[in-house]
GUTORNU-821915 format. One record per residue (C-alpha): x negated, y, z; residue in one letter. Coordinates in steps of 0.02 Angstrom, whole numbers, padded with zeros to 5 digits, always signed. Layout:
BEGIN
XYZA/...
% end
This chain:
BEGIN
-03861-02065+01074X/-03883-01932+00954X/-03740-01858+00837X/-03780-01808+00660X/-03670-01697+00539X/-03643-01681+00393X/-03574-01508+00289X/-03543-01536+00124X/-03521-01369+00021X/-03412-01372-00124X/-03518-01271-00280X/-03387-01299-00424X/-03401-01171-00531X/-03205-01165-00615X/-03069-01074-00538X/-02916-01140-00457X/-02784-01094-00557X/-02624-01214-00545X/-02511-01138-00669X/-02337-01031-00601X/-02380-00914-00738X/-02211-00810-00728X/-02257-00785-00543X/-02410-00704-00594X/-02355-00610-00746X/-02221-00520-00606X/-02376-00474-00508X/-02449-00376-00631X/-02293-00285-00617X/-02273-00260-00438X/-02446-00232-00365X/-02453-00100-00543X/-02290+00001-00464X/-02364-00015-00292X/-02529+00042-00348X/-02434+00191-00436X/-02329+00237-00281X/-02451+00234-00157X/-02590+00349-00275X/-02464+00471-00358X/-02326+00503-00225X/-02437+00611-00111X/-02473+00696-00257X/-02311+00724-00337X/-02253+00777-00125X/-02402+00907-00137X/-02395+00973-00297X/-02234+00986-00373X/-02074+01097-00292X/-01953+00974-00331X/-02012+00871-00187X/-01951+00937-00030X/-02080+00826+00069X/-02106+00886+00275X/-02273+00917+00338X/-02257+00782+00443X/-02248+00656+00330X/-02375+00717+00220X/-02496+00760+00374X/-02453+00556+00432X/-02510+00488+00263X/-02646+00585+00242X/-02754+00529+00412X/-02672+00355+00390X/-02750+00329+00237X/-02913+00385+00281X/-02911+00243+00406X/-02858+00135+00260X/-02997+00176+00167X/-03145+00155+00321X/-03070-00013+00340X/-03064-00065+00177X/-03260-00009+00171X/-03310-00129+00302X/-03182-00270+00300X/-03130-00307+00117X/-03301-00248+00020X/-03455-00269+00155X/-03390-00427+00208X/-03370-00516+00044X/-03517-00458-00033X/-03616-00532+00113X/-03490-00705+00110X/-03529-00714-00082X/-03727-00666-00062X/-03750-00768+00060X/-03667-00927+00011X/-03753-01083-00009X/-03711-01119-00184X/-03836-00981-00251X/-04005-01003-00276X/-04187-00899-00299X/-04238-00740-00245X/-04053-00689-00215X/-04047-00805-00042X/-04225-00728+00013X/-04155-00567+00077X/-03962-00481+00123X/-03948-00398+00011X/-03767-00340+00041X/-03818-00253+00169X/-03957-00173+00104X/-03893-00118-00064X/-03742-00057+00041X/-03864+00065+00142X/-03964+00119-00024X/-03800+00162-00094X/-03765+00272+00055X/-03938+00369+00018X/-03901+00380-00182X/-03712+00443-00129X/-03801+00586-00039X/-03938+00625-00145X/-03792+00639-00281X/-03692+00749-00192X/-03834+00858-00136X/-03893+00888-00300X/-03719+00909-00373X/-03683+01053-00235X/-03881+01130-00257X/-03874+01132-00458X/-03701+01203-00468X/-03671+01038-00589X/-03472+01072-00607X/-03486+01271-00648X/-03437+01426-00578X/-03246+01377-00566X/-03243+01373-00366X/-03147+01558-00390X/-02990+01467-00504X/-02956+01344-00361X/-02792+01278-00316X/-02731+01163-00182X/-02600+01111-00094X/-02595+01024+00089X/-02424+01019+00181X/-02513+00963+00333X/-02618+01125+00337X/-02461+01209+00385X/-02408+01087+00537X/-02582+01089+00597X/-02568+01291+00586X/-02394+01292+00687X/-02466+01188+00808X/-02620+01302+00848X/-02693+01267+01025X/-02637+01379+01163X/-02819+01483+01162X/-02805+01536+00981X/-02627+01601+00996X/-02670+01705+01163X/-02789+01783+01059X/-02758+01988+01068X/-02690+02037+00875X/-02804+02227+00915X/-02956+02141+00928X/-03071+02119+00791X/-03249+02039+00824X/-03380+02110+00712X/-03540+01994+00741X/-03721+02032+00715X/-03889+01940+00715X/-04067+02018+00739X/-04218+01899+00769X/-04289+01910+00942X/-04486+01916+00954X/-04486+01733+01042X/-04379+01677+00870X/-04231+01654+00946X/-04075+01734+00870X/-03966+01863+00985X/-03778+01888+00943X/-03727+02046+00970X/-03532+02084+00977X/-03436+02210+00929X/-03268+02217+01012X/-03142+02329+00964X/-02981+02385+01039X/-02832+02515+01084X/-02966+02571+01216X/-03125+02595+01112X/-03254+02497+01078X/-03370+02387+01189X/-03528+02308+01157X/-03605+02154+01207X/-03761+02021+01210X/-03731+01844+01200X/-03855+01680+01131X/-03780+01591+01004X/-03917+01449+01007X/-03779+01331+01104X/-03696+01198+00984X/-03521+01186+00990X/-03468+01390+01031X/-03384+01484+00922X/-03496+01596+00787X/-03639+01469+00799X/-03696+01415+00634X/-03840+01310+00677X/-03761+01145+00704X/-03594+01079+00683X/-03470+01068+00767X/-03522+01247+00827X/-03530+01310+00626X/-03336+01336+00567X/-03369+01265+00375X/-03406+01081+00326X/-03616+01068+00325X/-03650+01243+00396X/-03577+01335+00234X/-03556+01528+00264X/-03405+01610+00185X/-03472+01679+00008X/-03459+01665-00163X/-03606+01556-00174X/-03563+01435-00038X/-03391+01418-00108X/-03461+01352-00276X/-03569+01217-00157X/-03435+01157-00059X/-03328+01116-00227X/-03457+01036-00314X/-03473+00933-00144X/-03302+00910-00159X/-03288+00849-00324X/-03414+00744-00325X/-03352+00666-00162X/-03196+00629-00263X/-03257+00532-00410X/-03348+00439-00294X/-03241+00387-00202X/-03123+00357-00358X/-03264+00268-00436X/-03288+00141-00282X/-03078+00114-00262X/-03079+00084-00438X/-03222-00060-00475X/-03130-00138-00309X/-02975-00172-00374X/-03048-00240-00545X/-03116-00386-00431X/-02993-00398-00350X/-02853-00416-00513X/-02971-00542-00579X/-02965-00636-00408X/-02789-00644-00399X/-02767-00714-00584X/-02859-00885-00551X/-02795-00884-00383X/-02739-01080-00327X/-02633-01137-00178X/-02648-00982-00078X/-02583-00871-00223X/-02416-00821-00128X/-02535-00747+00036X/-02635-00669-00074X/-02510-00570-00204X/-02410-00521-00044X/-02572-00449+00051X/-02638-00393-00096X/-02468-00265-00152X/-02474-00194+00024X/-02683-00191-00004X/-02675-00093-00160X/-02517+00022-00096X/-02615+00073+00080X/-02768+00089-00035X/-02692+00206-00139X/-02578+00325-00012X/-02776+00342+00054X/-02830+00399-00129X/-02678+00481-00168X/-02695+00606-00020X/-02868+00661-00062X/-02801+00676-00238X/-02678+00774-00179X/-02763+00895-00064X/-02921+00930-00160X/-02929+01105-00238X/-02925+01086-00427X/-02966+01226-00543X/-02797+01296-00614X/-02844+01219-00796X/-02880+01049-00724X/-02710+01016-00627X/-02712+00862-00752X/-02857+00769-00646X/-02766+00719-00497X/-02624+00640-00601X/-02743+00551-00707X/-02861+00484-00583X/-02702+00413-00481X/-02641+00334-00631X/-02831+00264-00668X/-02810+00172-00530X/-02634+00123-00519X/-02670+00031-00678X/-02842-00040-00637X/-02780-00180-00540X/-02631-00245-00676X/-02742-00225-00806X/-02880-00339-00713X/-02758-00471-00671X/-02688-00464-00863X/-02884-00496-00914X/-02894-00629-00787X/-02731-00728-00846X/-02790-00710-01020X/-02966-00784-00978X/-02901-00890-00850X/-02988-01066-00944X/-03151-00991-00967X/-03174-00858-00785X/-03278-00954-00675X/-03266-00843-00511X/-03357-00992-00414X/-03530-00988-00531X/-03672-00907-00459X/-03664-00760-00606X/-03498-00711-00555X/-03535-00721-00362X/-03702-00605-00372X/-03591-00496-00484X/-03442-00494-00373X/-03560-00464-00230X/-03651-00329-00299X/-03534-00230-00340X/-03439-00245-00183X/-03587-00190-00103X/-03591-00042-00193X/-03428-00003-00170X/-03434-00043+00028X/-03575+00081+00033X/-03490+00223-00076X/-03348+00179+00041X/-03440+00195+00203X/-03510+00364+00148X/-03340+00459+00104X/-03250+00371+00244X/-03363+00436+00380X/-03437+00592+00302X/-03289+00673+00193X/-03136+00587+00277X/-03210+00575+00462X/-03320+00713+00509X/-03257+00831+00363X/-03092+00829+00437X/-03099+00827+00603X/-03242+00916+00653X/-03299+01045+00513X/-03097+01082+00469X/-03057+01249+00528X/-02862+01221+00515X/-02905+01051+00635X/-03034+01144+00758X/-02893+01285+00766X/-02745+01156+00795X/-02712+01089+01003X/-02791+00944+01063X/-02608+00854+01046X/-02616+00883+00863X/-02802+00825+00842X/-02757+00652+00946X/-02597+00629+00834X/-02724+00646+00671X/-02848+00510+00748X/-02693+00389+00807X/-02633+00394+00616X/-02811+00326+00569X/-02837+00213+00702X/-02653+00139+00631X/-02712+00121+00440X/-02871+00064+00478X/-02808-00064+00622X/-02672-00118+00478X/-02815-00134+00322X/-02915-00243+00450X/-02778-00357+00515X/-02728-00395+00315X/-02894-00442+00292X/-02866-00603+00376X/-02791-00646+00223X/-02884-00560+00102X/
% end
């Protein structure tokens, strides 16, 4: 005998807000300070004196929040945009493709294109030579250099030269000097991964093969920069979804304000740190302060607009799901980008401080991720 189901899919398009209005008012409140704490105390331990903050700490936070922000990419953006793209209640040529997904990886494309032209074009001005930055965990990783780079001879300077060979293959010729004289010698530097190879990370010393100029300098800021608002830009449109969630949220409002204070606190110690450890030109010390603070408020302000809407926001109708999804697409894919380009690869395999540092010190820096992204993923199965 065969068995039939039946699935019925709820499509109301209200919200299911169920009053407890002072309990929601306090959350604007609390996730706000959270929000605050989480984006401007790396900050305040990196750039002000009165802050006595160890390396440690600061070197914890930073890699734990980069985790925090690789998870949050793929488990609280890409996976509800494709939830609320794909959901039965929507209609037309939105259901014909998934398009999470694939506005996700045309994001990823645009975030590059951006960020190359920004570095070719020189968009942000000649102010790479008025930098400014300060990173506590420089310093740890620089006490904890690995054994080769401290047996290293203080006499000996390498002086490195490249001629082309007639088969096109470049020669490295070194210079070595020393009490004793000088001695020369011929080595290839075509093998990725030694030391004065420039061809292909991780064998080049500087993030995407930069050499150490004037010129290069003024690329790697603008890449910098521009990494930055991006990644301020994607945190940012996040948590204004997210506010507006939590307004019209019904009988799982409790689980969701919890999750979402420690959400938007890990979220922020992850901004906070690149805030914090970006070099800023001397005039614009201002920017790291005000783009914490952007999004410290972002959320509190969101869930104002949502309590103050709350009889009119539909988040159920298929405008505000397409919307919703959208833009969590983007963000997953602006997300995806600076998480495994910038925070990733940047940091662990084109830092010099990081390539310098022992292998004990590199594992410690990947354990801290592994722990904020583990702890973003296991609160979203809440939210």
């Amino acid at each position: 005998m065969a068995s039939s189901y039946t699935v019925e899919v709820d499509c109301d398009g209200g919200n299911d807000y169920d009053g407890r209005l002072g309990l929601r008012i306090s959350s604007i409140f609390v996730i706000g300070f959270g929000s605050m704490l989480g984006a401007l105390l790396p900050i305040a331990a990196a750039r002000t004196r009165r802050m006595r903050v160890p390396p440690l700490a600061f070197f914890i936070t930073k890699y734990f929040g980069s985790g925090v922000i690789i998870a949050t990419a793929f488990i609280h953006l890409l996976s509800p945009a494709n939830e609320a793209l794909n959901s039965p209640c929507l209609s037309g040529a939105i259901t014909d493709y998934d398009y999470a997904q694939g506005i996700a990886l045309m994001t990823i494309f645009v975030m590059f294109f951006i960020e190359l032209m920004a570095a070719r074009f020189d968009i942000f001005g000649h102010q790479a030579h008025d930098l400014e930055a300060s990173d506590p965990s420089k310093e740890l990783m620089k006490n904890g250099k690995s054994s080769s780079e401290k047996s290293v001879p203080p006499h000996t300077e390498h002086l490195h030269a490249h001629k082309d060979a007639s088969d096109g293959e470049g020669e490295e010729i070194t210079t070595t000097k020393s009490n004793n004289g000088a001695h020369l010698s011929k080595s290839r530097s075509s093998i990725p991964g030694r030391e004065g190879d420039f061809t292909y990370p991780p064998g080049g010393e500087d993030h995407l093969g930069h050499q150490r100029d004037h010129n290069d300098d003024d690329d790697h800021f603008a890449a910098q920069m521009t990494a930055i608002f991006i990644l301020e830009f994607g945190v940012v449109f996040h948590s204004i979804f997210i506010g507006l969630t939590l307004a019209v949220a019904g009988s799982n409002f409790i689980v969701l304000y919890i999750v979402l204070a420690f959400h938007q606190t890990f979220e922020g110690l992850g901004l906070g740190s690149r805030l914090a450890t970006a070099q800023w030109p001397k005039k614009k010390g201002w920017m790291p302060w005000a783009l914490g603070t952007l999004y410290g408020l972002t959320t509190p302000i969101a869930i104002a607009i949502g309590l103050g809407v709350r009889a009119t926001f539909t988040p159920g109708s298929q405008t505000t799901r397409i919307v919703n999804g959208v833009f969590d697409s983007i963000s997953a894919g602006i997300l995806i980008y600076t998480g495994l380009v910038e925070l990733m690869a940047h940091e662990f395999m084109f830092n010099p401080e990081m390539r310098k540092s022992s292998v004990k010190m590199m594992l410690f820096a990947f354990l801290c991720m592994c722990i904020g992204a583990g702890l973003m993923a296991l609160l979203g199965k809440w939210a």
